[in-house]
C-alpha positions in Angstrom: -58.4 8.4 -7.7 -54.9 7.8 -6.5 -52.0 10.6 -4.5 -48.2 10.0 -3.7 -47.5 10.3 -0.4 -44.4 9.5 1.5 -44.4 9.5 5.7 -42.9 12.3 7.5 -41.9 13.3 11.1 -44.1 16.8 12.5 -45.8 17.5 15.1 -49.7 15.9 15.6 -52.6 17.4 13.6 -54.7 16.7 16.9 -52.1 18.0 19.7 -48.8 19.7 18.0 -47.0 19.6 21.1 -46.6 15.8 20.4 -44.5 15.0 17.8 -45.0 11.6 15.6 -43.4 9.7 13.2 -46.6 8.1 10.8 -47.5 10.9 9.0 -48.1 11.7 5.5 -47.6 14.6 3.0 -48.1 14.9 -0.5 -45.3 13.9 -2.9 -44.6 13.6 -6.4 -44.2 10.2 -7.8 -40.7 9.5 -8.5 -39.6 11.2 -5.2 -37.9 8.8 -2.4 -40.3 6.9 -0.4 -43.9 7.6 -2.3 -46.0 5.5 -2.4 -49.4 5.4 -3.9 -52.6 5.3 -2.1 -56.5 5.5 -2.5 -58.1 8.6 -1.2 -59.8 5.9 1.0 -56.9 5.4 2.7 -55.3 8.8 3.2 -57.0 10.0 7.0 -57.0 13.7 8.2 -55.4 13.2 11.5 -52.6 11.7 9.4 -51.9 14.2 6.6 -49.1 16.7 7.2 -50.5 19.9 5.3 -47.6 21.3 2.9 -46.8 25.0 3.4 -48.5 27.1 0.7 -47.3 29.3 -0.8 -47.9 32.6 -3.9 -45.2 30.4 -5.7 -47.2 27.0 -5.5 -50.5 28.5 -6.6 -48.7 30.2 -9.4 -45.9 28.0 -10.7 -47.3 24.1 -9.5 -50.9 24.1 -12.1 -47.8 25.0 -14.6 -45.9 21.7 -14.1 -47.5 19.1 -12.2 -50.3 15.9 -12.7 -53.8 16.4 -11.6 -53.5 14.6 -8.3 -50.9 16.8 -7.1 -53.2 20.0 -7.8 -56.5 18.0 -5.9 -54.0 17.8 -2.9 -52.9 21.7 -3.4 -56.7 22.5 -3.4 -57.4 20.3 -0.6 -54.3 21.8 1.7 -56.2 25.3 0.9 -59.7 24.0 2.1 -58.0 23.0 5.4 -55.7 26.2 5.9 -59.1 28.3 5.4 -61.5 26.0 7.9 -58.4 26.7 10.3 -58.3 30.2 9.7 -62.0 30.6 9.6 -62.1 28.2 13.1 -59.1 31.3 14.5 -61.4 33.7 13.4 -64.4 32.6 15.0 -62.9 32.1 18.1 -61.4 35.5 18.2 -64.8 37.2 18.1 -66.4 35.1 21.3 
């Protein structure tokens, strides 16, 4: 399965005080800069999560390809770990 992706500038997924230049966020095909990759080659530390949200969730599954809702679904799986991690560590 193939994404679009196009590199960004943010802040690190492993220490967001650093900012870097080589990361990657989910685009749509024809926009400036994407590129096509393998799942294979698209690494955690390197994806920049897109903000979510009621809008995506509700409008994007109305309009867009199937690889642009597996990244939607994945960005949720790593907003709820995240939460879930805050969570846990609130109550120890």
């Amino acid at each position: 399965m193939y994404c679009c992706t196009t590199k960004v500038r943010g802040p690190s997924p492993t220490d967001r005080s650093v900012i870097v230049d080589d990361l990657l966020t989910p685009c749509s095909p024809g926009d400036a800069g994407a590129e096509e990759m393998s799942w294979m080659n698209v690494f955690g530390e390197k994806l920049l999560e897109p903000v979510i949200t009621m809008v995506c969730l509700v409008i994007l599954p109305l309009f867009s390809k199937h690889a642009e809702h597996v990244w939607l679904l994945h960005a949720i799986h790593v907003k709820m770990q995240f939460i879930d991690t805050l969570t846990a560590k609130s109550h120890d």
